[in-house]
C-alpha positions as protocol buffer text, in pm:
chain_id: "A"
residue {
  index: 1
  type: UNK
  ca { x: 9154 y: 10756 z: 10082 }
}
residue {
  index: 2
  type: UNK
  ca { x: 9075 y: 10405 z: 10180 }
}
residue {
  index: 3
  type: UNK
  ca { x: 9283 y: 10170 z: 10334 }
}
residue {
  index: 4
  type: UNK
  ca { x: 9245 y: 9830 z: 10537 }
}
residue {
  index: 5
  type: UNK
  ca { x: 9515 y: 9950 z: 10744 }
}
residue {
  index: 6
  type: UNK
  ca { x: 9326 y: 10321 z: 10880 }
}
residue {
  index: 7
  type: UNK
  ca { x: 9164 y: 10403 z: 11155 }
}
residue {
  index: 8
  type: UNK
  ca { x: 8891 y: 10678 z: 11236 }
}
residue {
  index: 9
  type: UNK
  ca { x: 9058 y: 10993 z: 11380 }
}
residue {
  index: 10
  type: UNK
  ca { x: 9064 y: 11281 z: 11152 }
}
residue {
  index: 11
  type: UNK
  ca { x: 8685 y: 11344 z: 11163 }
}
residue {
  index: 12
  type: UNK
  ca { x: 8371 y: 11190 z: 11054 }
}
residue {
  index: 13
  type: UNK
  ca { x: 8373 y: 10871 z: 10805 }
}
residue {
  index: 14
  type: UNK
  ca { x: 8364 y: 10961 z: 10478 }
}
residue {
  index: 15
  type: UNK
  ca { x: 8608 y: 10723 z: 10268 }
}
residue {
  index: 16
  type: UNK
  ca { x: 8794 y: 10686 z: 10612 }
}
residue {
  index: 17
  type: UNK
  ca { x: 8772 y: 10326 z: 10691 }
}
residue {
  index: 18
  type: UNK
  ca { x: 8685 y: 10244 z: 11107 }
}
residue {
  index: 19
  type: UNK
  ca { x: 8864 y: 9955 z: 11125 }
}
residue {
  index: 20
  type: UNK
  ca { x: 8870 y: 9639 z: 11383 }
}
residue {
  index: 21
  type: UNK
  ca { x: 9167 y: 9477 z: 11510 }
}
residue {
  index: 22
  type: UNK
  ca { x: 9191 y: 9226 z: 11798 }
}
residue {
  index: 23
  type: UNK
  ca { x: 9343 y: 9186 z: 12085 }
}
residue {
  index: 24
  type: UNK
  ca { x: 9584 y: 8947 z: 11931 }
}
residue {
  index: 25
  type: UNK
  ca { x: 9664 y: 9188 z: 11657 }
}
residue {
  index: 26
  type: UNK
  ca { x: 9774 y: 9464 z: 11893 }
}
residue {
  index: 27
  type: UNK
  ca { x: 9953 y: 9241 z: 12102 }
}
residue {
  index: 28
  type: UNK
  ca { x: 10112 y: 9206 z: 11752 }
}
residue {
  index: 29
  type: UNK
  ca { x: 10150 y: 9574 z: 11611 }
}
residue {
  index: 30
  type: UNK
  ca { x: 10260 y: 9696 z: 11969 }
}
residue {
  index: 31
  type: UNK
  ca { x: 10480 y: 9436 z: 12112 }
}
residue {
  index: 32
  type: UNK
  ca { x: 10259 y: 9381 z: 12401 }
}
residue {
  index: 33
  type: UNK
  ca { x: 10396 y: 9136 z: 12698 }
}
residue {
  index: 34
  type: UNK
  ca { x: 10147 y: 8983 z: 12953 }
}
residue {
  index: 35
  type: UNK
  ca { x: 10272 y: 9244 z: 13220 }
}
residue {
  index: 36
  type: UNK
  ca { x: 10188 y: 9560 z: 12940 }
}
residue {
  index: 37
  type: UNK
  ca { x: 9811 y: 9428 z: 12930 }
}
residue {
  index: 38
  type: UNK
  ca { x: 9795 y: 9433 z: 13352 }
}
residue {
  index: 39
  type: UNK
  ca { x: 9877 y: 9784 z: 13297 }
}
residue {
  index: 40
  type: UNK
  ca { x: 9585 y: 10105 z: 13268 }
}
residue {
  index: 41
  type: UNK
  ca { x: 9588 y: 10112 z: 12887 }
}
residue {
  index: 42
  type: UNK
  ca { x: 9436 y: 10418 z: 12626 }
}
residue {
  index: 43
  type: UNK
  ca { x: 9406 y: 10302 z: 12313 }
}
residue {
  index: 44
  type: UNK
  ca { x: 9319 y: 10616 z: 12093 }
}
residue {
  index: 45
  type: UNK
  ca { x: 9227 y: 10676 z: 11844 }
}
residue {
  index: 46
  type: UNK
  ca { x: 9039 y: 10261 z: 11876 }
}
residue {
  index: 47
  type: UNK
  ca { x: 8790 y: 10284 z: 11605 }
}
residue {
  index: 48
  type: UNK
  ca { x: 8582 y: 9978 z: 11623 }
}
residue {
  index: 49
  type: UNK
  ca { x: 8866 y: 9783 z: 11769 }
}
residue {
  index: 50
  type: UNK
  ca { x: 8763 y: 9439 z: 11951 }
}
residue {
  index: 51
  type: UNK
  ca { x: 9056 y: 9491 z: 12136 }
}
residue {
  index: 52
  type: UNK
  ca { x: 8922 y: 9729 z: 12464 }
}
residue {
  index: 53
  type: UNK
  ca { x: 8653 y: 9484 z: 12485 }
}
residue {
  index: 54
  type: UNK
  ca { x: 8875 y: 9152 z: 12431 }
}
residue {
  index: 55
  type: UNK
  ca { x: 9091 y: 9281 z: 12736 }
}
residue {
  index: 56
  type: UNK
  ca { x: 8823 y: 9395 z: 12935 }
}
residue {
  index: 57
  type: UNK
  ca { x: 8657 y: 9053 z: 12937 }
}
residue {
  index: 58
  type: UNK
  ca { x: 9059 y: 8916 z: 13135 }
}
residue {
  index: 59
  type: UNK
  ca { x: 9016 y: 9217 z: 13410 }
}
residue {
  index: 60
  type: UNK
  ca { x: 9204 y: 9441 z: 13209 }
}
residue {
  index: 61
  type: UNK
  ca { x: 9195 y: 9800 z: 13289 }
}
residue {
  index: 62
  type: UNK
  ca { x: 9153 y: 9939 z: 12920 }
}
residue {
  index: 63
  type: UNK
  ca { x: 8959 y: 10283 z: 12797 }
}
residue {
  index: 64
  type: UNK
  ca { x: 8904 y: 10381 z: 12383 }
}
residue {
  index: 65
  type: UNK
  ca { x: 8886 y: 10700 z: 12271 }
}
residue {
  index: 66
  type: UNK
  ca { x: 8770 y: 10796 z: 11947 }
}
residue {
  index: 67
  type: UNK
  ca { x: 8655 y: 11120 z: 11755 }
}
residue {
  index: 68
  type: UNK
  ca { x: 8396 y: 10907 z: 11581 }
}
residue {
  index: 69
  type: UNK
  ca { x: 8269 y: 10832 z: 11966 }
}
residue {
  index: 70
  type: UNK
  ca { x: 8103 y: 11171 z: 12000 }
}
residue {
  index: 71
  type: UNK
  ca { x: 7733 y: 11291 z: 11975 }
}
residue {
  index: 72
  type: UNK
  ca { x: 7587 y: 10868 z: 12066 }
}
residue {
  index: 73
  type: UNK
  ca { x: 7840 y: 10794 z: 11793 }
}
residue {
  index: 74
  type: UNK
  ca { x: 8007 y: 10545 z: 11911 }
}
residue {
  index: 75
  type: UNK
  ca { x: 7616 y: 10376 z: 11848 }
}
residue {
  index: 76
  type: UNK
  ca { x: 7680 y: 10425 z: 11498 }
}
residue {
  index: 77
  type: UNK
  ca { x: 8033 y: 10325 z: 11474 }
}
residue {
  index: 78
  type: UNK
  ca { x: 7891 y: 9939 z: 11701 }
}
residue {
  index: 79
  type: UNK
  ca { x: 7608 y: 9956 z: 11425 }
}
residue {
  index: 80
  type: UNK
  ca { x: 7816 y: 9939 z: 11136 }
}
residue {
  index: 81
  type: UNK
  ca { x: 8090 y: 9781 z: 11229 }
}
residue {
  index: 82
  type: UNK
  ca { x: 8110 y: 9425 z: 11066 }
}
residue {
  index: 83
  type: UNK
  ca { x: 8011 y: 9611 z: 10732 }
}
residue {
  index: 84
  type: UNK
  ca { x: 8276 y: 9860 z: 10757 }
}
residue {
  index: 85
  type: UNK
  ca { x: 8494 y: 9506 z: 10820 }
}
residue {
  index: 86
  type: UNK
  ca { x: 8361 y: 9378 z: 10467 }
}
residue {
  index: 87
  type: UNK
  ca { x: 8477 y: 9711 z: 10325 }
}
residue {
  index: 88
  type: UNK
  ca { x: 8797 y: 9683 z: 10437 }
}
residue {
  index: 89
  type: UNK
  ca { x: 8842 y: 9352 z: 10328 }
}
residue {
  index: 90
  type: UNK
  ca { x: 8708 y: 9421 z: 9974 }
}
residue {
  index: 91
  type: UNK
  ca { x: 8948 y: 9693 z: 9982 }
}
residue {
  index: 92
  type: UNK
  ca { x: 9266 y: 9411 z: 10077 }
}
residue {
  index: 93
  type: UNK
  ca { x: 9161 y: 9182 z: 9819 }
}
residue {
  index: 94
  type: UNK
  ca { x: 9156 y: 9391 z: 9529 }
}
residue {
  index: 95
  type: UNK
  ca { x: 9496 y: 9498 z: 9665 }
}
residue {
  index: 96
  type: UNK
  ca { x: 9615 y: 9183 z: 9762 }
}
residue {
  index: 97
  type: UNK
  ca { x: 10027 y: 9266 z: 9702 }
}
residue {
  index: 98
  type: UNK
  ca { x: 10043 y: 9558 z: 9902 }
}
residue {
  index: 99
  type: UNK
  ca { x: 9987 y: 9322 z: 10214 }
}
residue {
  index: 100
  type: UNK
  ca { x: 10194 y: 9036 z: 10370 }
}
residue {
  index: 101
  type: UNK
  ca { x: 10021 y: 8762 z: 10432 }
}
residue {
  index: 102
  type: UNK
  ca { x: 10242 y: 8647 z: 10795 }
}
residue {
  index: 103
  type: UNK
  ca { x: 9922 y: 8708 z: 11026 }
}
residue {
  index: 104
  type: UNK
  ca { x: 9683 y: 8649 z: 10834 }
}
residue {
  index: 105
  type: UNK
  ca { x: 9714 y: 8372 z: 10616 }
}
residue {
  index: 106
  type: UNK
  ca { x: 9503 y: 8518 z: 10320 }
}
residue {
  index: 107
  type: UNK
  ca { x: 9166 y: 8747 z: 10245 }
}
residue {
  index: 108
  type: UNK
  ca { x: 8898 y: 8497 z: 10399 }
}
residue {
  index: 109
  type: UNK
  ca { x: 9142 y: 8483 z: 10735 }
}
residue {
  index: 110
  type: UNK
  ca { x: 9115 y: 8868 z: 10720 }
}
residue {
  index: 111
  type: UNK
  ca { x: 8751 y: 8910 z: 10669 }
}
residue {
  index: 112
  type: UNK
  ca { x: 8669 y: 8675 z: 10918 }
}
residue {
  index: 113
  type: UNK
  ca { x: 8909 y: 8838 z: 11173 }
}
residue {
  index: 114
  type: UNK
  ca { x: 8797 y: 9153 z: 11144 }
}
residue {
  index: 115
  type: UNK
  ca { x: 8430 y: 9058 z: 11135 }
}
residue {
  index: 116
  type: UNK
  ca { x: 8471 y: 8878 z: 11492 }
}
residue {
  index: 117
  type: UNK
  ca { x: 8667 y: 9185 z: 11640 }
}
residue {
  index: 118
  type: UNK
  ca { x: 8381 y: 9439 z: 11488 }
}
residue {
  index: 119
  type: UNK
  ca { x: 8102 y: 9152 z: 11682 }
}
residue {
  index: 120
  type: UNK
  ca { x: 8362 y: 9207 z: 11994 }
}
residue {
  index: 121
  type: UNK
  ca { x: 8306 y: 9567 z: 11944 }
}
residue {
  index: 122
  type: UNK
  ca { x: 7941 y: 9594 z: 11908 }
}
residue {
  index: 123
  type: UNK
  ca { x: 7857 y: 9346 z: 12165 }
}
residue {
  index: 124
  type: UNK
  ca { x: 8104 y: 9554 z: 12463 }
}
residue {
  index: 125
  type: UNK
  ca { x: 8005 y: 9906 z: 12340 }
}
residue {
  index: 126
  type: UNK
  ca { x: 7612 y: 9786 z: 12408 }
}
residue {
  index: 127
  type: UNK
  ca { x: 7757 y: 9679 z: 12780 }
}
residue {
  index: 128
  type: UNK
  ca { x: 8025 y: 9884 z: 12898 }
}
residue {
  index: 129
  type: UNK
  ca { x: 7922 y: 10215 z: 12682 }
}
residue {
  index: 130
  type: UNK
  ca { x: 8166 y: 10375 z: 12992 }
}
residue {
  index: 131
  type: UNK
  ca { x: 8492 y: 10211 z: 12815 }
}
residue {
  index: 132
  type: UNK
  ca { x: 8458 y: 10412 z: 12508 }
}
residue {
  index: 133
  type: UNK
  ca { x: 8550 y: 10845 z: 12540 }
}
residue {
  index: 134
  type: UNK
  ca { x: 8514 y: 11072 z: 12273 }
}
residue {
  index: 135
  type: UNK
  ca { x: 8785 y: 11268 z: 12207 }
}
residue {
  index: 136
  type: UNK
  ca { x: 8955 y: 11474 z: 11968 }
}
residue {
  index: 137
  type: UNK
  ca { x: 9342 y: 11471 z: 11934 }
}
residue {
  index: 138
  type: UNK
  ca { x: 9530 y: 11688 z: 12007 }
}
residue {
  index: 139
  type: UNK
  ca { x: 9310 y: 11763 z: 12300 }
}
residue {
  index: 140
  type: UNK
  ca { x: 9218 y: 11427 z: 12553 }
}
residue {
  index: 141
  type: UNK
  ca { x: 8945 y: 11467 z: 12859 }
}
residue {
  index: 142
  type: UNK
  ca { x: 9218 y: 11265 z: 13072 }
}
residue {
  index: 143
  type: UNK
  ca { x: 9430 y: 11438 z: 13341 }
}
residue {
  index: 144
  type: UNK
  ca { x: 9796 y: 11396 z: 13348 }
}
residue {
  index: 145
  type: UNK
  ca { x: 9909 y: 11048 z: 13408 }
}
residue {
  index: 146
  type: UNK
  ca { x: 9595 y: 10877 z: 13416 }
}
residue {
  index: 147
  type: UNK
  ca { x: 9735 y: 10601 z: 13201 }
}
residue {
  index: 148
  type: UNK
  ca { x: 10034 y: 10376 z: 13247 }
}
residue {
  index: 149
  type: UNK
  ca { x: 10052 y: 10322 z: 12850 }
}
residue {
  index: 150
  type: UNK
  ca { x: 9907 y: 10437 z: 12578 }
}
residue {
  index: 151
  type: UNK
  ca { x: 9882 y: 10309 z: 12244 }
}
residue {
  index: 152
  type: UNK
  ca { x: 9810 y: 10485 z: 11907 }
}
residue {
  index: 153
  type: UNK
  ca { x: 9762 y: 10304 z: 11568 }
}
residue {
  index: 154
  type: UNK
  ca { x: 9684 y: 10420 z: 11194 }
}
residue {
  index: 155
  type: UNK
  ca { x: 9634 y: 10814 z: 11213 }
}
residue {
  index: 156
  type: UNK
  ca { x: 9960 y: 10974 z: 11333 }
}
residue {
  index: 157
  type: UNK
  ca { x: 10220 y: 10886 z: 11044 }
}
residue {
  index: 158
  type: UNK
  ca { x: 9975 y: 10695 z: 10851 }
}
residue {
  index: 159
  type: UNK
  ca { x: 9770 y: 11043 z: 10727 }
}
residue {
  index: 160
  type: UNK
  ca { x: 10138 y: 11229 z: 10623 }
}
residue {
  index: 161
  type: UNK
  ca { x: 9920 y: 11403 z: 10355 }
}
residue {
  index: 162
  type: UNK
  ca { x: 9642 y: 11550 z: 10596 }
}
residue {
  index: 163
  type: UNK
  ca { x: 9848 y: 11575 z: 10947 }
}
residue {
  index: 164
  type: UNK
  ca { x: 10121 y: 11788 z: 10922 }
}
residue {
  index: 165
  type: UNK
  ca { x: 10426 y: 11804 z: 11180 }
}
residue {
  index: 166
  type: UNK
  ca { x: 10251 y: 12044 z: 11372 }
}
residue {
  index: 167
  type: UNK
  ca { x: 9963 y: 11801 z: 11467 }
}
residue {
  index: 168
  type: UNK
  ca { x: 10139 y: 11540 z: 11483 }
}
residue {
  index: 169
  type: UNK
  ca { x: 10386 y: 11716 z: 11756 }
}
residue {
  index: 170
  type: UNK
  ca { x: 10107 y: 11859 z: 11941 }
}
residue {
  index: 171
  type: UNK
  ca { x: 9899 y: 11510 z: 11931 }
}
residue {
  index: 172
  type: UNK
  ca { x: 10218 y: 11305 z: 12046 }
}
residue {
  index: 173
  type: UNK
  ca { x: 10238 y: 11536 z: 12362 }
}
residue {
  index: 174
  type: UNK
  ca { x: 9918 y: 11549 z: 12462 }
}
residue {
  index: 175
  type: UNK
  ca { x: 9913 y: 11133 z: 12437 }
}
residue {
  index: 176
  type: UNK
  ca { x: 10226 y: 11152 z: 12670 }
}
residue {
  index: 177
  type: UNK
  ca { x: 10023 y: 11400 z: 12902 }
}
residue {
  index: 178
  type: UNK
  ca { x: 9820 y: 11156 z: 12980 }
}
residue {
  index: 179
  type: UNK
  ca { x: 10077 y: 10814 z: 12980 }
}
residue {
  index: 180
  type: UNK
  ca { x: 10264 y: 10788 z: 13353 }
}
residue {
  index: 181
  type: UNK
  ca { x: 10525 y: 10601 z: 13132 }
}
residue {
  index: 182
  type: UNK
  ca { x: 10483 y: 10564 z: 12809 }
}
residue {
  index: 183
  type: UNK
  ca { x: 10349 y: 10632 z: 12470 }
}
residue {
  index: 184
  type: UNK
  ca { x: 10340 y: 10350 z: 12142 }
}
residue {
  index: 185
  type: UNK
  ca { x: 10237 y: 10439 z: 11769 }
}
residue {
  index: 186
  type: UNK
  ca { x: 10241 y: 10227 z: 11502 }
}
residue {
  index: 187
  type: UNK
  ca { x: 10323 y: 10197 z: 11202 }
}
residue {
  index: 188
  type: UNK
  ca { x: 10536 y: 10455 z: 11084 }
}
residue {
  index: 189
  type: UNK
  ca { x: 10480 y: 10427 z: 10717 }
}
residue {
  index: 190
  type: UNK
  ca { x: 10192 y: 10671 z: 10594 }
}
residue {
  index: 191
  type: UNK
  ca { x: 9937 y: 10473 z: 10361 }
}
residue {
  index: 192
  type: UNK
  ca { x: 10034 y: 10420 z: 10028 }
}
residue {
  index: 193
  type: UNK
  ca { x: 10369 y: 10427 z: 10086 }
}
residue {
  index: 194
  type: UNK
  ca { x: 10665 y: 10169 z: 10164 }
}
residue {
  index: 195
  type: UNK
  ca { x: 10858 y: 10468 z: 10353 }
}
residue {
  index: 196
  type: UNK
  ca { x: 10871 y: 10579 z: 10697 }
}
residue {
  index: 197
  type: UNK
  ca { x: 10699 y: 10880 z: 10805 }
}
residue {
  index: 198
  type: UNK
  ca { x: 10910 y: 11201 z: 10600 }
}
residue {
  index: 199
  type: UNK
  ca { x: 10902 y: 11400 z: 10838 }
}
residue {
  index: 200
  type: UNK
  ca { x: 11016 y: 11147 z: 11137 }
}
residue {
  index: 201
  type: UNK
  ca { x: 11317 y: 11262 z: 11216 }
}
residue {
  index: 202
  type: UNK
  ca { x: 11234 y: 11661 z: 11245 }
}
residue {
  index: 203
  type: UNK
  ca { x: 10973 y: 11544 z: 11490 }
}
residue {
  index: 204
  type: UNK
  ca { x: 11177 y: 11342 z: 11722 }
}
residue {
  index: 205
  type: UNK
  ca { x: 11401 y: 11623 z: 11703 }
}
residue {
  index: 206
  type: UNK
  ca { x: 11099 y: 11862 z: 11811 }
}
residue {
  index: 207
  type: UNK
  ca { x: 10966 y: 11602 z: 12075 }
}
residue {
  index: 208
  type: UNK
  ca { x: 11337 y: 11590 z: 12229 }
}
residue {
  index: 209
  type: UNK
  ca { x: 11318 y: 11934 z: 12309 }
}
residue {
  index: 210
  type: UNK
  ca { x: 10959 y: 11935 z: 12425 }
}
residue {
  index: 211
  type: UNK
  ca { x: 11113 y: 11632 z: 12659 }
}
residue {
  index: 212
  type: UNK
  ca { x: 11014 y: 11339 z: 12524 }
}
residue {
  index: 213
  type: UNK
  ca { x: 11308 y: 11078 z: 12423 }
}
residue {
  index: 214
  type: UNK
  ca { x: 11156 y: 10870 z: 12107 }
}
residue {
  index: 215
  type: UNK
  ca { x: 11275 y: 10522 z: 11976 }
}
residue {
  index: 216
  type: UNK
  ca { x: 11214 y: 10281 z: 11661 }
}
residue {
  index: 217
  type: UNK
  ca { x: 11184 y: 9958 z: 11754 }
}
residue {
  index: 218
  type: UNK
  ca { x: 11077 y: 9699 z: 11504 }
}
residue {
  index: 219
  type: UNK
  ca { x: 10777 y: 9417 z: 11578 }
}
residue {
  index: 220
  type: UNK
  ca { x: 10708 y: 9137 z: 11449 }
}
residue {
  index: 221
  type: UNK
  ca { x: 10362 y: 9214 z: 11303 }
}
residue {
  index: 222
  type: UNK
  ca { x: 10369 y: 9353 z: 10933 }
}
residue {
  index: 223
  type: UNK
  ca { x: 10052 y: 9395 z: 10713 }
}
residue {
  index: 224
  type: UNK
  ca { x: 10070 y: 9693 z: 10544 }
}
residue {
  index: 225
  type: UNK
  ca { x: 10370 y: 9621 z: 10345 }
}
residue {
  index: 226
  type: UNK
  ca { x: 10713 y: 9775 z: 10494 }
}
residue {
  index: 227
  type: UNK
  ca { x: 10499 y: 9866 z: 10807 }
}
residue {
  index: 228
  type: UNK
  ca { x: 10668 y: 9674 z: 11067 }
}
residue {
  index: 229
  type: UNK
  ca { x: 10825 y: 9929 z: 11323 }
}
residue {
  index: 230
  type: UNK
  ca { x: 10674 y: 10149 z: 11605 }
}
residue {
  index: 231
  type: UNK
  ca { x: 10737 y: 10455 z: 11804 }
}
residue {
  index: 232
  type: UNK
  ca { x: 10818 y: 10417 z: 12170 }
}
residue {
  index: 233
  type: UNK
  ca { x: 10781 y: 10787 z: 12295 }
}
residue {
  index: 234
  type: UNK
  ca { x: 10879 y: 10830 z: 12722 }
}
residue {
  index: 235
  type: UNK
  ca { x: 10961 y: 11115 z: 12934 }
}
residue {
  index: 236
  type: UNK
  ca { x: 11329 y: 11241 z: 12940 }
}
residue {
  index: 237
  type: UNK
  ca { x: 11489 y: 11284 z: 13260 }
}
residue {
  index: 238
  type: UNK
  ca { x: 11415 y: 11659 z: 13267 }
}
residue {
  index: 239
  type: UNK
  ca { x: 11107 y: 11589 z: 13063 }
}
């Protein structure tokens, strides 16, 4: 089950691809506005994203968290980095029309994207190993509100054949545990698929009741084909 468009979070590699996406590209996936990035951000699961250390390096108050990150591994995960970026890229261009090519312009853009965020990685995890928390959803070593946002990319919806709805329930509120305001997950389409999440709307139902008010809101960013919409998850008013 590989995928340019996965990130580590279900445990171990294995065929699960650790990818790295910029700063730019989760400004993209997540809708992010100047005043979003001056926030305290968690990005989990991050992977070998460049983006903690992209933001870190403009003052930004930023923390990953990362299954892979436990036991020194997030040593591992800065050591092979840029090659799990060539994997993923090999990956893209043998499946070159399952992707839109809107951000990046074609396969060479892509590798050399993801190569520079996996550098971005390596080079912050070696300086600020503090940024980068293991963790393993649906349990986070955060207290309650310690975040003003958090963001959540490629394991929640994306994995519909290994998460079920229980998981992904329990993982949702535990991420808004920790988020003062709010929770984002993209995409919603699990991989291999063109379709949102099946299960999407018996879980908003679930996360109403659990007080948590859920909406859709498409961005502008689509690689994954069809992938173009996120989940903005926030407290109801008796939540």
């Amino acid at each position: 089950m590989m995928d340019d468009d996965t990130a580590t979070g279900t445990g171990g590699f294995g065929e699960i691809l650790v990818s790295s996406r910029s700063l730019g590209e989760y400004q993209a996936m997540f809708a992010l506005t100047e005043d979003d990035l001056g926030r305290r951000i968690l990005d989990c699961p991050s992977g070998a994203a460049g983006f903690v250390a992209e933001l870190s390096r403009r003052g930004g108050d930023v923390t990953a968290s990362d299954v892979a990150y436990f036991d020194n591994g997030v040593e591992r995960v800065a050591a092979t980095a840029v090659d799990e970026a060539d994997r993923g890229n090999n990956y893209v261009r043998e499946h070159a029309d399952a992707y839109r090519w809107t951000f990046f312009t074609d396969p060479d853009e892509h590798r050399r994207a993801r190569r520079r965020s996996a550098q971005h990685f390596a080079d912050h995890v070696r300086t600020s190993p503090q940024s980068y928390i293991p963790a393993r959803l649906p349990t986070l070593p955060f207290a309650d509100n310690t975040f003003d946002l958090v963001l959540s990319s490629h394991l929640l919806f994306s994995y519909a054949d290994d998460l079920d709805l229980t998981f992904h329930r329990q993982a949702i509120i535990e991420l808004m545990r920790v988020a003062a305001t709010e929770v984002r997950l993209f995409p919603l389409v699990p991989i291999g698929s063109t379709a949102r999440y099946p299960q999407l709307a018996d879980l908003l139902t679930d996360l109403s009741l659990s007080g948590i008010e859920s909406r859709i809101v498409e961005v502008e960013y689509e690689f994954q084909a069809q992938a173009n919409e996120m989940l903005v998850c926030t407290r109801t008013a008796d939540g």
